[in-house]
N, C-alpha and C positions, 0 to 999 in steps of 0.2 A: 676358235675351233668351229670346222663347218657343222651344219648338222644335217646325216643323212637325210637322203627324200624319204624313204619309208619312215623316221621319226618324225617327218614332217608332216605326212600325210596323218599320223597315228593321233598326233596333238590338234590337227583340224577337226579332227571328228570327234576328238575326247572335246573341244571346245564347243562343236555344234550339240552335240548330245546334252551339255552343260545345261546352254541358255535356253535351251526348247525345253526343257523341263520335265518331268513323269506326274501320271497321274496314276491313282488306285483303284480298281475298280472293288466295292463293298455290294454283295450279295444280299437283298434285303427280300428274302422268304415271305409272301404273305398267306398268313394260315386262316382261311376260309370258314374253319369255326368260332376262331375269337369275336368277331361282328355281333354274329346272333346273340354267343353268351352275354355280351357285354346289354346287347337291347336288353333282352328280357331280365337282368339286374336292375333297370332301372327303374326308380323311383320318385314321386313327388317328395319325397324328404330327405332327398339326398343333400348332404352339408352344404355338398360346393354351389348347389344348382339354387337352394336354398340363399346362400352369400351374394351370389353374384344377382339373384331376382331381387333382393331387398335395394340393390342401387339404383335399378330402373323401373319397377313397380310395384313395391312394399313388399314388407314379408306379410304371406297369408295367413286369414284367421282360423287357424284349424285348415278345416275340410273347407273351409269356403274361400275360392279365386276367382278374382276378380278377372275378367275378361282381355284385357290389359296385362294382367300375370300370366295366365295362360297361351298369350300372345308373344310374351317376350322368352316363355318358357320353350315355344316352339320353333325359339333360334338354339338354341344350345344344341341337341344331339340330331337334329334333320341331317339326311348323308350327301341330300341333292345339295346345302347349305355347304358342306364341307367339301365337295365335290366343287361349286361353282367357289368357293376361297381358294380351294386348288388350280385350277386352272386361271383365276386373277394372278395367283404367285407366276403359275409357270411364264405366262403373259409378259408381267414385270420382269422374269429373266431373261425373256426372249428381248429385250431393249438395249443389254448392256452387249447381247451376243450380235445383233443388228448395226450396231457404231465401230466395230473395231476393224483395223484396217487391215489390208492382204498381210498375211504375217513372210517375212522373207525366210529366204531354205538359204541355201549352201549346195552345192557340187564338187566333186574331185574328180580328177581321173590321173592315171598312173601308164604312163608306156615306157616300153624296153623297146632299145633298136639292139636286132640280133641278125641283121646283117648291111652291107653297105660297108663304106669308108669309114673307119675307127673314128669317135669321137671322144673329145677330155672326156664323156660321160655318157653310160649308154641310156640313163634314164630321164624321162620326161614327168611332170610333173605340174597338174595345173589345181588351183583352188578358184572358186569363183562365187559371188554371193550373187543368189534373184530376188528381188524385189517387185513389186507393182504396184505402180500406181493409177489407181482410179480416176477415170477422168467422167466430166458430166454432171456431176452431184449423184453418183450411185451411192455413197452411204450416206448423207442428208436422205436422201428418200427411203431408205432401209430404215433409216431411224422414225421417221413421219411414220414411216407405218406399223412399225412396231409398237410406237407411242398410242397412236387409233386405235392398235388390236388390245392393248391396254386398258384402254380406257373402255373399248366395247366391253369387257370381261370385267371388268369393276362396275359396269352400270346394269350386266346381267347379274352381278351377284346380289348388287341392292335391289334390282327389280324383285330378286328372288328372294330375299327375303322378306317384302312385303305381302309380296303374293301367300308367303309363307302363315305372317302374321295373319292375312285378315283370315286364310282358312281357319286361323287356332281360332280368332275371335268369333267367327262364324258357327264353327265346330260347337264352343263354348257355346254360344246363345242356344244353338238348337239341340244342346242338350237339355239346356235349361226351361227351353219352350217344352220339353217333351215331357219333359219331369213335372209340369206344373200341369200338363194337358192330361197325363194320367193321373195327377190327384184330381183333377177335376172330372173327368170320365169317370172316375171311383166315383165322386162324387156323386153325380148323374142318377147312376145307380140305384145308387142310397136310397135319394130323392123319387126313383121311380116306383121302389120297392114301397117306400112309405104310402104314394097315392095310391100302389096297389093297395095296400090292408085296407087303406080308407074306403076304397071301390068295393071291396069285400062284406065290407060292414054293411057298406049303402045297397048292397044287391041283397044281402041279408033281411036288410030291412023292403024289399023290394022295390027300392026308390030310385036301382040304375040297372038297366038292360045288361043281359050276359055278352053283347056284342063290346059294350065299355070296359068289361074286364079282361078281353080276349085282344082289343085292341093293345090295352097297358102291360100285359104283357108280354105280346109283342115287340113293343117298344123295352120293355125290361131288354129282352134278347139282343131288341138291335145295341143298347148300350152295353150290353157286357160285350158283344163281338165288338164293338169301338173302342171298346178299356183294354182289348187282345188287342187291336190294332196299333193302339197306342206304347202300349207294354212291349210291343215287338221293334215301334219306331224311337222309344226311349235307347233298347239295345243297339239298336243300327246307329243311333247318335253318339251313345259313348264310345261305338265302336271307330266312328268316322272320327271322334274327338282323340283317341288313341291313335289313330295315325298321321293326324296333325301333330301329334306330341312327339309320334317316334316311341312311345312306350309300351309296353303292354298292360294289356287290359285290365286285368287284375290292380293293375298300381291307380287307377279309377273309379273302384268299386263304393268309395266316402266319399269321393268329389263330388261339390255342391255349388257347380258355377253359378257367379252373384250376377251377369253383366253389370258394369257399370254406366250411366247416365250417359249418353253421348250427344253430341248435336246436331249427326244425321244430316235429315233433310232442310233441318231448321236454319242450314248455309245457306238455300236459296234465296229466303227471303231478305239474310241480312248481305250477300253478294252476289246475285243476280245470272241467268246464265252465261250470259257473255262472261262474266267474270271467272265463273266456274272452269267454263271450257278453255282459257286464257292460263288458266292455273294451272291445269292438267297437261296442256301441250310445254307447259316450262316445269312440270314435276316428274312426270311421267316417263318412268325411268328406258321406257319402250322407244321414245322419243329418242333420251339420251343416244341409246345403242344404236336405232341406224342412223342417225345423224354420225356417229363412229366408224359406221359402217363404211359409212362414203368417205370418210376422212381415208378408210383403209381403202379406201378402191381408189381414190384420188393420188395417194402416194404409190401406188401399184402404179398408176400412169405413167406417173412423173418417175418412176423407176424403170419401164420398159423406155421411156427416153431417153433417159440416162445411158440405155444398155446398147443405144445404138453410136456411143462415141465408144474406140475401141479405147480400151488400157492398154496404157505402157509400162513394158516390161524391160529394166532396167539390169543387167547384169556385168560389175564389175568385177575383175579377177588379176591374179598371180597367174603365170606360167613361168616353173623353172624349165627351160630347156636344152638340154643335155650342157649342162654350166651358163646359160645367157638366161637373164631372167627379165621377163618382161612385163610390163601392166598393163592388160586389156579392160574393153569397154563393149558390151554387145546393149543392143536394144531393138527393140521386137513389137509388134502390134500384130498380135495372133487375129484377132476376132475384124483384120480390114476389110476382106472380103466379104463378111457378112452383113454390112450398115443396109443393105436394104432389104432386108429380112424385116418386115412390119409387120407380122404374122399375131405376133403376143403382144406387140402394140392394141391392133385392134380389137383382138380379146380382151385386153385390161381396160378399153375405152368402150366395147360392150357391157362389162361388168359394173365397170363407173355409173352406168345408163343403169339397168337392173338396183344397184344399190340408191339410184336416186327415188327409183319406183319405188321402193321398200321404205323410205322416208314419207312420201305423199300416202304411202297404202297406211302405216303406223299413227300419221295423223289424223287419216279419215274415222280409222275406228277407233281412236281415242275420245271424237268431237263426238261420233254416236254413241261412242256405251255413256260419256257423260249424258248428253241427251234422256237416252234410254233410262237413265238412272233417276234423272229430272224427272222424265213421265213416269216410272215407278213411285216414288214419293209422293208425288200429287195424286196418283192413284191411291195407294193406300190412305193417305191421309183424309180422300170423301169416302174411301171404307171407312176410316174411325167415326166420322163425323156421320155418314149412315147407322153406324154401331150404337154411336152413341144417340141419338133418335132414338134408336127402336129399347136400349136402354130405358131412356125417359119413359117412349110409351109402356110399355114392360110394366115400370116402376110406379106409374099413376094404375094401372088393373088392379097392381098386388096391395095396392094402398086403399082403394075402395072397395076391392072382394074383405081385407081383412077387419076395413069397417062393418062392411056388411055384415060380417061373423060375428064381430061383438056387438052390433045390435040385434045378434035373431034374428034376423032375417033370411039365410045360405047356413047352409052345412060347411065341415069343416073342409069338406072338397075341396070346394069352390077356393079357400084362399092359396091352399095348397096346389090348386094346378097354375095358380098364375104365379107363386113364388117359384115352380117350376119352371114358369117361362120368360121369368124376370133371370135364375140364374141362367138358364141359355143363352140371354140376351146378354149377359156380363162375360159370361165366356166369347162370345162371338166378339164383345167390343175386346175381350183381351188378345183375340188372334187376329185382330185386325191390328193394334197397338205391337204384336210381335211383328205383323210383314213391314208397318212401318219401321220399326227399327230394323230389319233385315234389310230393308229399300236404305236405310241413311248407311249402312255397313258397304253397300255396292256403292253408291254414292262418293265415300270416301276412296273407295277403291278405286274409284272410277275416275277422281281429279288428282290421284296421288298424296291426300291427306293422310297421316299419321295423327290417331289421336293422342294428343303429348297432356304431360302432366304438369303442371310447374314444379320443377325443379329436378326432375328426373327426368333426361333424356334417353333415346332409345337406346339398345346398344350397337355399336357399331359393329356389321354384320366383316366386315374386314377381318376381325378377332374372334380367336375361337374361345371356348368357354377356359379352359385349359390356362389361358395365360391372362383374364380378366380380373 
């Protein structure tokens, strides 16, 4: 039994519809309040946040996190963190969608002869499948550069989360500097208050000028306005340390950042600059990316090459025609006329050029901030060794004024304004000992260091906190 053309034609398309397949589209709503509520929910004692910090840098002791915790804490809920994992996903899907090849259709068409010499059959009836094939290596270079733009977005995400960490560890330190600088300004105070009574006594007894007591307190003033100064830089630190975290502020108010011990500057001595700067342009995730970069401006090239061979376009087919049925064969090269169109050639071989610039420009300021980081260290470190000087001197005044006291000789003044100047001296050696450790924090930043633990590594910022 024949089977009509229109049942013919009916079953191509119910075939073509078959293997081309349907997709669904799912509406995914995003609600614009859920983000904030969820921030300001969070907390330093949250279970999960808690579980997953004990793998990579202990669970904390109470209130007190180590710098290192606070650091690894500031990968979990950052949205530029989940934001640059997003866009690595999208990246990686864009590779599978880059390799596939021209997908083929199908055509029909259907004619009635309605006038003319009577034929066995007035209808016509053709199927015919299109195909293309690519010629040149155009998907080899779709996939090169899909594979680059991959790999650029996987070395921005780890760039970023470094960048991530050293703020949390930074954030951490200089809260922690702030917190110690206002007990010591309190301090100050104390200290000034006390040489006043003493100056009081001694004017008392008429044995020190009213200019000596007008001076101290004076100085009383200028310390309590430095203990405001401090008390205002304490708030701005936990405030900068809350948005390293992504939490709000409030979930802050017990935190008692410990830094922990780091090595800082003390790489210099034990691996030298050359060594340092060698380290940084093979760590240094900035490198990584446009090194990426040109990998993607490279297959951009070698793809506008590509695009100057035409594809062919292969189309075989059926035609019933009015009872004779026959098998054709079409093929085509649409894009012939175009092969000397070099126009996005030279664009992609400009860009090629720009992205090489952007490799040489990523290494020059990598070589200087290490540098820069180098002179920083050395810097602070003859602050400390100045500090500590004027310490020593400091400490030989307050040792022989307070001889002097216990043999009668000096009033109780006298030892009390030099242990006055002996603590100023301890403070100044401890805010030179902070910039050095804030010089060894740039430092590591600067050659791509990560300070690791044994036996806890970091976590891999690839991973959201969710599935860890």
């Amino acid at each position: 039994m024949t089977t009509p053309p229109r049942a013919r034609i009916q079953l191509a398309l119910l075939a073509a519809v078959v293997t081309t397949g349907c997709a669904r589209y799912q509406a995914q709503p995003l609600d614009p309040k859920r983000h904030p509520a969820e921030l300001r929910a969070r907390r330093l004692d949250d279970p999960a946040l808690l579980t997953w910090l004990g793998r990579y840098a202990g669970s904390p002791d109470g209130a007190r996190w180590s710098d290192r915790q606070l650091a690894v804490a500031a990968l979990a809920w950052r949205a530029e963190l989940a934001r640059a994992r997003a866009e690595w996903r999208a990246a990686l899907a864009a590779v599978p969608t880059a390799g596939e090849r021209p997908r083929p259709g199908v055509e029909a068409g259907v004619e009635r002869q309605v006038a003319g010499p009577q034929q066995p059959s007035p209808w016509v009836v053709s199927l015919g499948a299109l195909a293309k094939v690519e010629l040149g290596g155009k998907r080899g270079a779709r996939l090169l550069a899909a594979r680059a733009r991959a790999t650029v977005a996987e070395s921005r995400l780890v760039g970023l989360a470094a960048e991530l960490a050293a703020q949390a560890r930074a954030a951490a330190l200089a809260l922690a500097a702030a917190r110690v600088d206002v007990d010591e300004r309190a301090a100050a105070v104390a200290d000034l208050e006390r040489i006043s009574g003493l100056e009081e006594r001694r004017y008392a007894e008429a044995a020190l000028a009213a200019s000596d007591l007008a001076r101290t307190r004076t100085d009383i003033q200028d310390a309590r306005t430095e203990l405001a100064r401090a008390q205002e830089e304490m708030g701005a630190a936990r405030a900068d340390l809350a948005a390293a975290l992504a939490i709000p502020m409030a979930a802050l108010e017990k935190l008692e950042p410990t830094p922990a011990p780091t090595p800082g500057c003390a790489s210099i001595d034990s691996a030298g600059v050359d060594s340092l700067v060698v380290r940084a342009l093979g760590r240094r995730a900035e490198i990584v990316t446009t090194l990426a970069g040109y990998a993607v401006s490279e297959a951009d090239v070698r793809l506008e090459v590509a695009r100057l061979y035409p594809d062919l376009e292969i189309g075989p087919g059926f035609i019933w025609d009015q009872g004779v049925q026959r098998w054709t064969l079409a093929l085509a090269l649409p894009a012939l006329l175009g092969l000397r169109q070099r126009s996005a050639l030279h664009e992609a071989e400009a860009a090629r050029t720009v992205a090489a610039a952007r490799v040489a420009e990523a290494q020059d300021s990598v070589v200087m901030q290490v540098e820069t980081a180098v002179e920083s260290c050395r810097g602070a470190a003859l602050g400390v060794i100045a500090a500590d000087s004027q310490v020593a001197a400091a400490r030989g005044m307050a040792e022989r004024d307070r001889a002097r006291y216990q043999r009668g000789e000096t009033a109780r003044l006298e030892p009390a304004r030099s242990e006055l100047l002996l603590a100023r001296a301890e403070r100044s050696r401890r805010a030179a000992q902070r910039r050095l450790t804030f010089a060894g924090i740039a430092l590591e930043a600067a050659t791509g260091d990560w300070p690791d633990t044994p036996g806890r590594p970091w976590p891999d910022p690839r991973e959201e906190l969710s599935s860890r």
